[in-house]
gemmi code that builds the backbone of each chain (N, CA, C; Angstrom):
import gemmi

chains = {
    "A": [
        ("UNK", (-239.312, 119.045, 146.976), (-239.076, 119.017, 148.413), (-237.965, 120.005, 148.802)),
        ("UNK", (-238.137, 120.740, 149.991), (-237.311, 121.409, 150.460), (-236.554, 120.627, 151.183)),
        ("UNK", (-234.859, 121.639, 151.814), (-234.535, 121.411, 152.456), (-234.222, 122.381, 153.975)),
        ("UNK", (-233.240, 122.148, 155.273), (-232.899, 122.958, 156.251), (-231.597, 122.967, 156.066)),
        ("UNK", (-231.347, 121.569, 155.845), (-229.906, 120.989, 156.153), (-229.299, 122.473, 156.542)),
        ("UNK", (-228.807, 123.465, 155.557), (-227.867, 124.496, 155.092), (-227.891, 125.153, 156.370)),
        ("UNK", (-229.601, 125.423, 157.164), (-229.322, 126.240, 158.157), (-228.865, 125.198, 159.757)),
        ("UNK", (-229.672, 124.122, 159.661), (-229.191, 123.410, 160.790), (-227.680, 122.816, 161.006)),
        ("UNK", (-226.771, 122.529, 159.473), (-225.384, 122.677, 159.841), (-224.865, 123.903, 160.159)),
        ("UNK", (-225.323, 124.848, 160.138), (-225.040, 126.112, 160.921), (-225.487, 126.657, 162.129)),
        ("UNK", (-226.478, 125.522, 162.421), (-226.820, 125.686, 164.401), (-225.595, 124.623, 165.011)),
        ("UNK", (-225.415, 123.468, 163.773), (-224.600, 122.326, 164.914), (-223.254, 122.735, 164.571)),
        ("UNK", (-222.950, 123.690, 164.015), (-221.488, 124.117, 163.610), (-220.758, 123.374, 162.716)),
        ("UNK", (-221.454, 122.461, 161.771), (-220.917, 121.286, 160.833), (-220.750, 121.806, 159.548)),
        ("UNK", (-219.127, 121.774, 159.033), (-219.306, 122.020, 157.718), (-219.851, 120.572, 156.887)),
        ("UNK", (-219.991, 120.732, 155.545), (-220.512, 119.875, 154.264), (-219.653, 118.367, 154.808)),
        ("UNK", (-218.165, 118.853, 155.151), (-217.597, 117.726, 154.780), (-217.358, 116.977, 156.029)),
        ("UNK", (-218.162, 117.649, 157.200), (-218.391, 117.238, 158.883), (-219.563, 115.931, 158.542)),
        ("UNK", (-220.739, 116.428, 158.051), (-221.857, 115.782, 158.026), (-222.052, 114.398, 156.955)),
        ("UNK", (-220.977, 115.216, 155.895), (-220.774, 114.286, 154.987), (-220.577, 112.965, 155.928)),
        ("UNK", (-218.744, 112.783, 156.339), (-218.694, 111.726, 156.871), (-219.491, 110.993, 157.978)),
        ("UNK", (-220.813, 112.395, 158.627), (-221.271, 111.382, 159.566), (-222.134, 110.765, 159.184)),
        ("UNK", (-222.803, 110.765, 157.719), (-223.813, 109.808, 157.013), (-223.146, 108.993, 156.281)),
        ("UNK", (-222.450, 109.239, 156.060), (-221.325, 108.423, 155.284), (-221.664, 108.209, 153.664)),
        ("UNK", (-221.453, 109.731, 153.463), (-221.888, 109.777, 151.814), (-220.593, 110.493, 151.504)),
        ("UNK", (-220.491, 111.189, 150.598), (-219.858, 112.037, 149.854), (-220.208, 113.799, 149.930)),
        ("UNK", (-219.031, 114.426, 149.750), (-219.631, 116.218, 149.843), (-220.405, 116.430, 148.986)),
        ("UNK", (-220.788, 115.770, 147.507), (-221.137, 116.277, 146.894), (-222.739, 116.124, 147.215)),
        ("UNK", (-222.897, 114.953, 147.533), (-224.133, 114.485, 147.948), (-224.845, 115.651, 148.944)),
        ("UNK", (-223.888, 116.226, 149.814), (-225.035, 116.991, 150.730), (-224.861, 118.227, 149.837)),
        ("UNK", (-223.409, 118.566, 149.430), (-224.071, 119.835, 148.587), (-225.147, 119.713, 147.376)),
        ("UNK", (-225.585, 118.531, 147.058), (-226.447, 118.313, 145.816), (-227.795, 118.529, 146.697)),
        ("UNK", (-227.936, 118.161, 147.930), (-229.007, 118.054, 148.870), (-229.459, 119.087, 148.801)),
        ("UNK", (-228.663, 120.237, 149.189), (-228.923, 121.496, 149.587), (-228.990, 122.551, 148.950)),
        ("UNK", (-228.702, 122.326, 147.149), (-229.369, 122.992, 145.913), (-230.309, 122.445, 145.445)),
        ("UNK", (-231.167, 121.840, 146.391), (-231.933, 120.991, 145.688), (-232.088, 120.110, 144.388)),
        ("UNK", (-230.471, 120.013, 144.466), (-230.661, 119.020, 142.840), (-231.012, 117.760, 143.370)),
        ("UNK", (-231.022, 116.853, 144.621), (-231.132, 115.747, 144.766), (-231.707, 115.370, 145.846)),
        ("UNK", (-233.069, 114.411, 145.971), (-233.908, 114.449, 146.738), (-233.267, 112.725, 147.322)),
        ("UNK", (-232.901, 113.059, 148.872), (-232.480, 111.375, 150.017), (-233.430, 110.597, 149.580)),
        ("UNK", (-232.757, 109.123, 150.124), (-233.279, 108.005, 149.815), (-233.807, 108.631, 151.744)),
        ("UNK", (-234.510, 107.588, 152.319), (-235.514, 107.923, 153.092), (-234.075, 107.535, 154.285)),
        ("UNK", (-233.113, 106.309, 153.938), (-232.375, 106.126, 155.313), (-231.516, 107.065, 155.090)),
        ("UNK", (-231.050, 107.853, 154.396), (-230.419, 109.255, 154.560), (-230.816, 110.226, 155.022)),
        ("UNK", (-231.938, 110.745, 155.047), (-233.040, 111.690, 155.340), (-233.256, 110.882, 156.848)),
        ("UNK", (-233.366, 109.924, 157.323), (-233.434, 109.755, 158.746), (-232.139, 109.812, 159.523)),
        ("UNK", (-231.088, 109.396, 158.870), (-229.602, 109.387, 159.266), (-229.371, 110.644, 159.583)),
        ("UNK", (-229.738, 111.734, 158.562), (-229.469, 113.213, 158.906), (-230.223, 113.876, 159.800)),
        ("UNK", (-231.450, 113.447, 159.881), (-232.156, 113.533, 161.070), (-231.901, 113.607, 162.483)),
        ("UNK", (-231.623, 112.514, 162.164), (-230.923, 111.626, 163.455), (-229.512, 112.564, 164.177)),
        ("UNK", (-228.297, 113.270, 163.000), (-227.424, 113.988, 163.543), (-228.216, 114.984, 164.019)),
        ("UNK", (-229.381, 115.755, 163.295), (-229.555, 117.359, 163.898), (-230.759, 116.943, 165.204)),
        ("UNK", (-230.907, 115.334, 165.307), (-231.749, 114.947, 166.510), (-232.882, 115.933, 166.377)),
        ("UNK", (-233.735, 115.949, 165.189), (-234.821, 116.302, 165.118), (-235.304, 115.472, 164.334)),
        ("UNK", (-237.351, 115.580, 164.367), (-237.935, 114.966, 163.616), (-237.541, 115.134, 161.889)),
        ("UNK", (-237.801, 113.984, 161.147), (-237.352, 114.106, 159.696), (-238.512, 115.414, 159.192)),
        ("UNK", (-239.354, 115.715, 159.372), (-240.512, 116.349, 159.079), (-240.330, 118.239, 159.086)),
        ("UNK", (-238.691, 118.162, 160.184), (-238.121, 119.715, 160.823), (-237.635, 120.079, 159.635)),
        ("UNK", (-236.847, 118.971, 158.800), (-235.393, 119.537, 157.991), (-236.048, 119.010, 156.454)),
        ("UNK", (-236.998, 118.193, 156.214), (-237.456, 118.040, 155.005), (-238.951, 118.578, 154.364)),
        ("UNK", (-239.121, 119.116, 153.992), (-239.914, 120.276, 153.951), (-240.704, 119.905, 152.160)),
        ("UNK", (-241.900, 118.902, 152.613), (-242.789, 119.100, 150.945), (-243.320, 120.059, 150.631)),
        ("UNK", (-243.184, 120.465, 149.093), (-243.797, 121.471, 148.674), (-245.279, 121.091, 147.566)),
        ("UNK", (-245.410, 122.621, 147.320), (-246.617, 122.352, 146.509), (-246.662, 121.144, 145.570)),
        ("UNK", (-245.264, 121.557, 144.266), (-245.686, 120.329, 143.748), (-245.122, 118.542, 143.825)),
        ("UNK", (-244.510, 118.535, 144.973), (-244.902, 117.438, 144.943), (-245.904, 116.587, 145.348)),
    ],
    "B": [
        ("UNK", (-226.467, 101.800, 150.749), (-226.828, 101.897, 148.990), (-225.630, 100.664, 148.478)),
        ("UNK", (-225.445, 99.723, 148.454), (-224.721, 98.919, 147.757), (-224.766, 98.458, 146.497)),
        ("UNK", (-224.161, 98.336, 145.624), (-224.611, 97.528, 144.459), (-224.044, 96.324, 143.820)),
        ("UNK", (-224.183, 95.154, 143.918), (-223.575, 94.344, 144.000), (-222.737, 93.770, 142.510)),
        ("UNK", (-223.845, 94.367, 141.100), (-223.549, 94.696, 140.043), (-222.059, 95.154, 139.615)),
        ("UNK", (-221.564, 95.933, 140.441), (-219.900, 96.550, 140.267), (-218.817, 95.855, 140.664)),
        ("UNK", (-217.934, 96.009, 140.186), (-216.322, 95.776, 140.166), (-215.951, 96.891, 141.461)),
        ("UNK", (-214.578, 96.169, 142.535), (-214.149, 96.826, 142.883), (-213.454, 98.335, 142.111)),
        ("UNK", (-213.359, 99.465, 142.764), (-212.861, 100.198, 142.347), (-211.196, 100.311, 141.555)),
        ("UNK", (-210.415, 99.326, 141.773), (-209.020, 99.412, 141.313), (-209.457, 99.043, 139.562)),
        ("UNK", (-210.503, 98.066, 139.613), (-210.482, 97.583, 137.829), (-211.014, 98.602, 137.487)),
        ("UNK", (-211.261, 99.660, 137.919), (-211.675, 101.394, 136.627), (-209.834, 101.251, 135.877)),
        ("UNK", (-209.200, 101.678, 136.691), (-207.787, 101.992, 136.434), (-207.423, 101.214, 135.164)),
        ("UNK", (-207.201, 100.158, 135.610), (-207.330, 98.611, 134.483), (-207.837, 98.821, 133.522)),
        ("UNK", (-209.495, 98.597, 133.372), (-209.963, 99.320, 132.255), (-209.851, 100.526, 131.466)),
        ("UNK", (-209.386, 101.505, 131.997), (-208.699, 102.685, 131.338), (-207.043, 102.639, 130.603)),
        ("UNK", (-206.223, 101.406, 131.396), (-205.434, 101.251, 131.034), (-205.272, 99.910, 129.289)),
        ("UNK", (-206.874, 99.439, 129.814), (-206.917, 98.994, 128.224), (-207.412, 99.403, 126.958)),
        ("UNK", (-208.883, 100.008, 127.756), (-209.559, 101.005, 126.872), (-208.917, 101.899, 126.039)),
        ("UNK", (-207.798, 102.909, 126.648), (-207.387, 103.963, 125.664), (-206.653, 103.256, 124.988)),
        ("UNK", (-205.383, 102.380, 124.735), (-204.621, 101.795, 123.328), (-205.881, 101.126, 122.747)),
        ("UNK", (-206.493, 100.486, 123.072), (-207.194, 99.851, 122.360), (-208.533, 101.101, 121.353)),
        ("UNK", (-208.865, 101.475, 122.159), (-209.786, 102.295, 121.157), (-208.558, 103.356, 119.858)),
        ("UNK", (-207.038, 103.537, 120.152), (-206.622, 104.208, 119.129), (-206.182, 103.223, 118.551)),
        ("UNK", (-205.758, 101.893, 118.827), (-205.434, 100.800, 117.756), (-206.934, 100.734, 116.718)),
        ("UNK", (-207.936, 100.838, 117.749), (-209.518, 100.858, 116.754), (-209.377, 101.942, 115.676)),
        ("UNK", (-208.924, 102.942, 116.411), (-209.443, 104.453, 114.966), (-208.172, 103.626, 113.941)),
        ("UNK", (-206.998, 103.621, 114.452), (-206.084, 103.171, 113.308), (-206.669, 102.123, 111.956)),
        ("UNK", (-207.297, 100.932, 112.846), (-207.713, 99.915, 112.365), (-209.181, 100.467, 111.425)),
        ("UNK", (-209.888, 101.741, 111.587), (-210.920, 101.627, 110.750), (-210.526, 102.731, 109.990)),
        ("UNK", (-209.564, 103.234, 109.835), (-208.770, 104.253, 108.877), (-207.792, 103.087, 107.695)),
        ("UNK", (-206.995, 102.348, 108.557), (-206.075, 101.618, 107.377), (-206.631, 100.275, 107.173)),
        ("UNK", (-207.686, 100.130, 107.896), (-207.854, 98.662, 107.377), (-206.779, 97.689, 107.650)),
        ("UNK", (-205.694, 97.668, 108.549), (-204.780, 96.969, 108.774), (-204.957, 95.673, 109.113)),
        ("UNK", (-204.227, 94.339, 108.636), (-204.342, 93.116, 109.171), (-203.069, 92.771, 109.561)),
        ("UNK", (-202.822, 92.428, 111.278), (-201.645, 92.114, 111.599), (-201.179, 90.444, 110.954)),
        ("UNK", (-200.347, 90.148, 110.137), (-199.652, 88.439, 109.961), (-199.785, 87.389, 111.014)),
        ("UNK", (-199.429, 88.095, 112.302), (-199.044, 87.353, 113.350), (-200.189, 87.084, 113.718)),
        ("UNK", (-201.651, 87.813, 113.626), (-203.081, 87.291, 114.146), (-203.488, 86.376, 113.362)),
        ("UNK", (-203.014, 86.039, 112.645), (-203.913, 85.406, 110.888), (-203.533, 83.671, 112.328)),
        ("UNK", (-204.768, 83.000, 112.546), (-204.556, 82.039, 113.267), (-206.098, 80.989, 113.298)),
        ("UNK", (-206.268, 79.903, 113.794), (-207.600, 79.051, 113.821), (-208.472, 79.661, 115.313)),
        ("UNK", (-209.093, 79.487, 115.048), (-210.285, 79.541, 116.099), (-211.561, 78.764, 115.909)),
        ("UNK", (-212.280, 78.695, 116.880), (-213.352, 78.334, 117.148), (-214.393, 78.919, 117.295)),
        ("UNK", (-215.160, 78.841, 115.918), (-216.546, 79.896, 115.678), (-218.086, 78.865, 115.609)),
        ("UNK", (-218.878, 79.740, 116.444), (-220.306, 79.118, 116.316), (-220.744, 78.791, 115.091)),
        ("UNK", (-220.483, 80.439, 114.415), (-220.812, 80.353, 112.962), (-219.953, 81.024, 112.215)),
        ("UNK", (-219.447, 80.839, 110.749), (-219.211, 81.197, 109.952), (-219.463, 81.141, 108.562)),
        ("UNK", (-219.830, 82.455, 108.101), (-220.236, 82.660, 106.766), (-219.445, 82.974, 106.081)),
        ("UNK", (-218.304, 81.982, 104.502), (-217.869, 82.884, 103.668), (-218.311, 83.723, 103.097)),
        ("UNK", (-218.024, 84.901, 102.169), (-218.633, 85.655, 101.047), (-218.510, 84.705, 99.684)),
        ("UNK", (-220.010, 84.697, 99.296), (-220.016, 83.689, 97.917), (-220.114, 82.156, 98.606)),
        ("UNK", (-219.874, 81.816, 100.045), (-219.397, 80.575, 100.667), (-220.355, 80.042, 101.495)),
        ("UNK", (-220.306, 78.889, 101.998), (-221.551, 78.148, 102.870), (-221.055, 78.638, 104.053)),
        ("UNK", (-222.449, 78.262, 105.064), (-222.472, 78.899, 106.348), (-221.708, 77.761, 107.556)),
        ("UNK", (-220.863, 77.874, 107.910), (-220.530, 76.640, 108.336), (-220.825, 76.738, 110.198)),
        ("UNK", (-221.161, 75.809, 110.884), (-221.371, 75.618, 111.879), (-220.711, 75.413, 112.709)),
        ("UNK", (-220.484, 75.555, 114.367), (-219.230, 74.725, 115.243), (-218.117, 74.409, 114.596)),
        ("UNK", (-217.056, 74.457, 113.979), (-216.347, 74.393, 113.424), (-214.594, 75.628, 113.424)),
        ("UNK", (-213.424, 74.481, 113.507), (-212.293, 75.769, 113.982), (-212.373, 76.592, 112.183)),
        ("UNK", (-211.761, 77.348, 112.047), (-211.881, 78.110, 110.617), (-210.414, 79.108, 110.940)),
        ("UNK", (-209.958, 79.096, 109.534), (-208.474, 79.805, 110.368), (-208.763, 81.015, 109.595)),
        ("UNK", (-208.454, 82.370, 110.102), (-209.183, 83.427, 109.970), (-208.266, 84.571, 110.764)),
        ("UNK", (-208.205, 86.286, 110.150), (-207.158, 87.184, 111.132), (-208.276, 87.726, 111.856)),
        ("UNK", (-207.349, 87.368, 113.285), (-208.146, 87.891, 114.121), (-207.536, 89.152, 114.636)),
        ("UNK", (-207.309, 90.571, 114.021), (-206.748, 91.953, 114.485), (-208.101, 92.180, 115.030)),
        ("UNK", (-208.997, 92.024, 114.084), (-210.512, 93.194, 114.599), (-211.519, 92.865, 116.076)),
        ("UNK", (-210.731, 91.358, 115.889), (-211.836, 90.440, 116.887), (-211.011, 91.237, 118.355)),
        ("UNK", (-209.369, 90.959, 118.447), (-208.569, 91.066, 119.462), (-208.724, 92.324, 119.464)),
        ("UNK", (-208.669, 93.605, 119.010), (-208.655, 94.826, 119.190), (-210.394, 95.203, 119.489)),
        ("UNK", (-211.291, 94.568, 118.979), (-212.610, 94.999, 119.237), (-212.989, 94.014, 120.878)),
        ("UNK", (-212.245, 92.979, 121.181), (-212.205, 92.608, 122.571), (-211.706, 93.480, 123.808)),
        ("UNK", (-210.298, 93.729, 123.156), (-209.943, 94.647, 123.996), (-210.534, 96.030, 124.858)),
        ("UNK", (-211.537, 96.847, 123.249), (-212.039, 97.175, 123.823), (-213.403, 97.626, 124.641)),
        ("UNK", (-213.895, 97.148, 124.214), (-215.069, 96.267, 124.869), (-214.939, 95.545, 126.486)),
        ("UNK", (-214.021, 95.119, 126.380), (-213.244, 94.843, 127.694), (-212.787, 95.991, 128.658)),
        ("UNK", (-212.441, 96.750, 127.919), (-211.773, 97.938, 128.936), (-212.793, 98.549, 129.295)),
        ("UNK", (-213.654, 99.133, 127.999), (-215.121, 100.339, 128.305), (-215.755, 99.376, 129.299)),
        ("UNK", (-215.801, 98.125, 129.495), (-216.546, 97.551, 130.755), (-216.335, 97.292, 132.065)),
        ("UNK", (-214.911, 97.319, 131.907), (-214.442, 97.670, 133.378), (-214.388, 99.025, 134.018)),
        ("UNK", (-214.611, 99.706, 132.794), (-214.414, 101.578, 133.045), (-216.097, 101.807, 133.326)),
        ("UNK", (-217.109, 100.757, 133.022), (-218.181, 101.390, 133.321), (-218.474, 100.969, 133.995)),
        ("UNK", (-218.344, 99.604, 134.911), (-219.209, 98.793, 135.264), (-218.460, 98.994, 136.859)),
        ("UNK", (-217.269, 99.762, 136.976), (-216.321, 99.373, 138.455), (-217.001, 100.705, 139.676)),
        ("UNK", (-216.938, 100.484, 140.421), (-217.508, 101.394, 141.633), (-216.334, 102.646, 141.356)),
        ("UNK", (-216.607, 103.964, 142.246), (-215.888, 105.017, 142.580), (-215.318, 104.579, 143.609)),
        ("UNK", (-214.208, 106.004, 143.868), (-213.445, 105.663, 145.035), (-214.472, 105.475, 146.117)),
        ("UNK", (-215.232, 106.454, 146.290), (-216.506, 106.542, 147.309), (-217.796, 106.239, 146.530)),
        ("UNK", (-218.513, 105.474, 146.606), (-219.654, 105.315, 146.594), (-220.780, 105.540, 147.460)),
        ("UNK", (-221.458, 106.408, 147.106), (-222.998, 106.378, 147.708), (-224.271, 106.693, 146.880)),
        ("UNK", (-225.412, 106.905, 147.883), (-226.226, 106.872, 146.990), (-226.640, 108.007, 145.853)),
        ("UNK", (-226.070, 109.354, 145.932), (-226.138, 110.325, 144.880), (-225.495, 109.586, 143.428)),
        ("UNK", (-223.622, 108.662, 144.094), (-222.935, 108.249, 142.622), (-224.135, 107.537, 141.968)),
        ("UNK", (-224.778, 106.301, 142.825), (-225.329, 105.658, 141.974), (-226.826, 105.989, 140.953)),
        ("UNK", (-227.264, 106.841, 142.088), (-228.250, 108.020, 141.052), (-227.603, 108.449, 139.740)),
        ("UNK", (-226.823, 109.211, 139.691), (-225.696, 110.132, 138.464), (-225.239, 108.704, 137.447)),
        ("UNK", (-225.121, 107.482, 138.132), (-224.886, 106.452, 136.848), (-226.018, 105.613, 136.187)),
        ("UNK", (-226.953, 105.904, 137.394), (-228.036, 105.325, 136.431), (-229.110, 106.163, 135.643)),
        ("UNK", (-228.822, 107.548, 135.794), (-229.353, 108.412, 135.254), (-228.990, 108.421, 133.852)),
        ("UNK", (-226.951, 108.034, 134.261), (-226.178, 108.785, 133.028), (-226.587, 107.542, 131.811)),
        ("UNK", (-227.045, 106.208, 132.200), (-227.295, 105.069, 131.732), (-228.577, 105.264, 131.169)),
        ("UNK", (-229.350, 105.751, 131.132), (-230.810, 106.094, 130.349), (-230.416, 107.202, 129.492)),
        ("UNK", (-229.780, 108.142, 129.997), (-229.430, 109.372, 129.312), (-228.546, 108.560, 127.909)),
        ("UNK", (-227.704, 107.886, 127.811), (-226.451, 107.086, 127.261), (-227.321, 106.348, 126.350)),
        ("UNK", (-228.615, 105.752, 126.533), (-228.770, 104.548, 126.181), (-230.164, 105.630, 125.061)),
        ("UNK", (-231.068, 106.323, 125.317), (-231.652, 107.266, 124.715), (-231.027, 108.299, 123.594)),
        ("UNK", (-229.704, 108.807, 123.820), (-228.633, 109.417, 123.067), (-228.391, 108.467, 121.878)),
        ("UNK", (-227.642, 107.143, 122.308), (-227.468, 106.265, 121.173), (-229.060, 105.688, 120.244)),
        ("UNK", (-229.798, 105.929, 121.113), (-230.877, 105.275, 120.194), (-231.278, 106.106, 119.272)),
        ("UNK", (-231.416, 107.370, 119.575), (-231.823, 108.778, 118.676), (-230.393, 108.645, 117.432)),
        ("UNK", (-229.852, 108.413, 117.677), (-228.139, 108.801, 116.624), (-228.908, 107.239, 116.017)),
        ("UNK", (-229.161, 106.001, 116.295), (-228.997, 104.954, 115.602), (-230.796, 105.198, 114.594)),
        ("UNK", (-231.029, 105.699, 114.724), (-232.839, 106.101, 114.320), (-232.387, 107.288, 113.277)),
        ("UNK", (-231.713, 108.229, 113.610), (-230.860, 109.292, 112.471), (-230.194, 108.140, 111.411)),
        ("UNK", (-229.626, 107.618, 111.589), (-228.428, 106.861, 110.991), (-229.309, 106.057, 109.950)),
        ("UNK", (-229.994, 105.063, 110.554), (-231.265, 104.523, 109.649), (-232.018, 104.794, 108.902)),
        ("UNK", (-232.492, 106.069, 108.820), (-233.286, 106.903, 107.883), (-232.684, 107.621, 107.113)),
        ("UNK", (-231.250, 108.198, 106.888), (-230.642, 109.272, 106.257), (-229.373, 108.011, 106.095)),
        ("UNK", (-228.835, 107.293, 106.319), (-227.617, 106.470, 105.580), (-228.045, 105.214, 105.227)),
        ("UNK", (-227.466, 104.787, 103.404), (-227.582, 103.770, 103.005), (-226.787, 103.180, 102.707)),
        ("UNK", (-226.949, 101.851, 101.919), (-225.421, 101.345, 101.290), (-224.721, 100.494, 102.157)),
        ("UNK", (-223.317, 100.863, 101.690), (-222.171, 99.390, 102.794), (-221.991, 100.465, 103.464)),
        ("UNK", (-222.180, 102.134, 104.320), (-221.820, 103.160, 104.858), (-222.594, 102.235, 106.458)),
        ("UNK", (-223.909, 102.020, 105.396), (-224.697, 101.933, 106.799), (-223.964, 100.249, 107.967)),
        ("UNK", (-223.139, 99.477, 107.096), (-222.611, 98.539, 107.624), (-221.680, 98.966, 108.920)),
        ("UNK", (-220.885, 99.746, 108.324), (-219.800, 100.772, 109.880), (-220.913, 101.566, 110.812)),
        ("UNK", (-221.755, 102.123, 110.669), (-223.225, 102.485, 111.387), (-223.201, 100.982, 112.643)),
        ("UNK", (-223.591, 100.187, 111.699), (-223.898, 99.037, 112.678), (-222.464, 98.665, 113.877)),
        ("UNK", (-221.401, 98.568, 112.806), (-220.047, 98.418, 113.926), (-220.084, 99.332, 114.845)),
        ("UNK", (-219.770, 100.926, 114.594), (-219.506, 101.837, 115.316), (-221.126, 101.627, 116.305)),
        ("UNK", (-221.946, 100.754, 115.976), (-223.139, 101.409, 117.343), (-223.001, 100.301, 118.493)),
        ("UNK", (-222.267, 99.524, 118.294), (-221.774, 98.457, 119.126), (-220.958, 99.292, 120.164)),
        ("UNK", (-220.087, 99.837, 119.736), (-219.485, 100.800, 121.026), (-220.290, 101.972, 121.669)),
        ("UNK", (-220.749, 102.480, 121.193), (-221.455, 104.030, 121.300), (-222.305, 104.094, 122.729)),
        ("UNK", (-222.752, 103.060, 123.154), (-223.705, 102.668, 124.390), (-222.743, 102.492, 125.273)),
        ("UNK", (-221.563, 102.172, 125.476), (-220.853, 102.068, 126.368), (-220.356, 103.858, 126.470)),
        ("UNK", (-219.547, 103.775, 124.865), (-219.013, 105.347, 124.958), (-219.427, 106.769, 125.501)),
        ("UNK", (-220.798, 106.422, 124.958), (-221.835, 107.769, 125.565), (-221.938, 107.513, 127.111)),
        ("UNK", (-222.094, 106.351, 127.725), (-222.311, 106.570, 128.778), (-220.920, 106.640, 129.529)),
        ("UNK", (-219.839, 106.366, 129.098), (-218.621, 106.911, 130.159), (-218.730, 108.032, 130.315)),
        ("UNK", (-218.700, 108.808, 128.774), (-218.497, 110.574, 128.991), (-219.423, 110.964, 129.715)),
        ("UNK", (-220.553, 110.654, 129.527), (-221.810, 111.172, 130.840), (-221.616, 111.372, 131.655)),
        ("UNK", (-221.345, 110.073, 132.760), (-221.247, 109.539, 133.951), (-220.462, 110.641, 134.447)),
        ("UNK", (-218.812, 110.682, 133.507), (-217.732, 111.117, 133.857), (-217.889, 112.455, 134.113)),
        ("UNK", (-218.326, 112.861, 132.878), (-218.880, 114.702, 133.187), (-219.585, 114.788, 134.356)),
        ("UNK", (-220.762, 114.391, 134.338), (-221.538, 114.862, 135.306), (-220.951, 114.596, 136.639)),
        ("UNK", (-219.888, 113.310, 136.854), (-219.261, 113.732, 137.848), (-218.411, 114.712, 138.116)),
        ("UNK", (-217.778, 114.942, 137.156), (-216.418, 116.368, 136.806), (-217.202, 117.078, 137.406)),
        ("UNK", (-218.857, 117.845, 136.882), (-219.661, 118.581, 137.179), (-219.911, 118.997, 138.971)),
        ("UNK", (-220.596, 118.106, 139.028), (-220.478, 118.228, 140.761), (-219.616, 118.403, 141.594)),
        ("UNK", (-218.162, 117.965, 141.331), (-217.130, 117.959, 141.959), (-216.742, 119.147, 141.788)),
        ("UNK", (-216.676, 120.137, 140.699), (-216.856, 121.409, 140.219), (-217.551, 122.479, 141.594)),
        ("UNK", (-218.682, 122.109, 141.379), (-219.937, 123.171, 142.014), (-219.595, 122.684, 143.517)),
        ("UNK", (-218.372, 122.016, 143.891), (-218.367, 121.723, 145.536), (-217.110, 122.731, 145.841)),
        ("UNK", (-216.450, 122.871, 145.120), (-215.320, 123.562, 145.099), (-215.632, 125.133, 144.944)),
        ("UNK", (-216.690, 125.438, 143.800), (-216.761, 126.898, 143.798), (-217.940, 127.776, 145.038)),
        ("UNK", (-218.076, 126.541, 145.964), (-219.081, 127.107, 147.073), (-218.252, 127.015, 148.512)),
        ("UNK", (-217.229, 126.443, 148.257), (-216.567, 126.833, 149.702), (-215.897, 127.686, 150.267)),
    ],
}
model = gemmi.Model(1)
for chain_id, residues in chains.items():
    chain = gemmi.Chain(chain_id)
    for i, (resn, *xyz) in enumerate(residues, 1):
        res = gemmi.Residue()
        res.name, res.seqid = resn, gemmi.SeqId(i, " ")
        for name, pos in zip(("N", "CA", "C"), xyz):
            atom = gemmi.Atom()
            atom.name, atom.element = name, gemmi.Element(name[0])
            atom.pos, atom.b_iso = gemmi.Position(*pos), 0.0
            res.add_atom(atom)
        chain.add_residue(res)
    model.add_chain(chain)
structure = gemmi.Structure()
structure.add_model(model)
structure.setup_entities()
């Protein structure tokens, strides 16, 4: 699975450690997000959603193989 | 992401503060073989087997207890060091510990499957002691690295 996150915290002007606290995870967590080492549990992936107020479907992006 | 399984975060500290004397009183203790005087005391054992001796049942038996108190200790500590939450918890930590917990638990089984086939004798008896810790051990350093790790790769991207 892909991600946006990287470019949509750069439309909402949010660094790692902005977004971090507004899901209420850890930096490492969104930077793990956004090298794709680590694929959201689904209420994270809507939580983050929810900040860039777009559909989950904008910023999470399936690929071939999954 | 909660887990209800964990210790507040302050008993890591705790456990680290028992874990390390205790695991170098351990290396001491399986280098000199030491028996402290002052442990030599009765207790209360399910079972006990002399050597050459009957198996005795429920029963106090007076016996040194250095290996029991130092192998409590740490056993005690590696479990508060594994089992206690991070400062922050979410759901990536608990991914990275239960990952590091298959990873930990697969590691020791491969070393105890080596150990079995290539060591014999009373060698293979310390095999059996030392694999009593090793499942805890492997999985601190895991956990721990792979957190070192990430915390790493957050720092060299900002």
């Amino acid at each position: 699975m892909k991600n946006k996150i990287k470019i949509e915290r750069a439309i909402k002007n949010l660094t790692q450690e902005d977004l971090a606290k507004k899901v209420s995870v850890t930096r490492q967590t969104i930077n793990a997000m956004e090298a794709n080492k680590y694929v959201p549990s689904t209420v994270l992936a809507l939580k983050i959603a929810k900040i860039f107020e777009k559909p989950v479907e904008e910023i999470f992006i399936l690929e071939e193989a999954d | 992401m909660t887990n209800k399984l964990l210790l507040p975060n302050r008993f890591k500290k705790i456990g680290w503060f028992i874990l390390i004397p205790a695991f170098i009183a351990g290396v001491i203790l399986s280098i000199t073989g030491y028996e402290a005087n002052w442990l030599q005391t009765n207790v209360f054992a399910i079972v006990n087997n002399e050597f050459f001796g009957k198996t005795l049942y429920f029963q106090f038996v007076e016996i040194n207890i250095t290996n029991t108190a130092v192998g409590v200790l740490f056993l005690g500590g590696a479990m508060l060091v594994a089992f206690s939450k991070e400062k922050t918890e979410d759901e990536f930590i608990v991914n990275i510990r239960l990952t590091s917990l298959l990873w930990a638990l697969l590691v020791n089984n491969i070393l105890l499957l080596i150990a079995f086939v290539f060591i014999y004798g009373t060698t293979f008896f310390s095999v059996m002691v030392y694999n009593m810790f090793t499942v805890l051990i492997i999985f601190i350093l895991r956990f721990n690295y792979l957190l070192y790790k990430n915390s790493k790769t957050v720092i060299d991207e900002k």
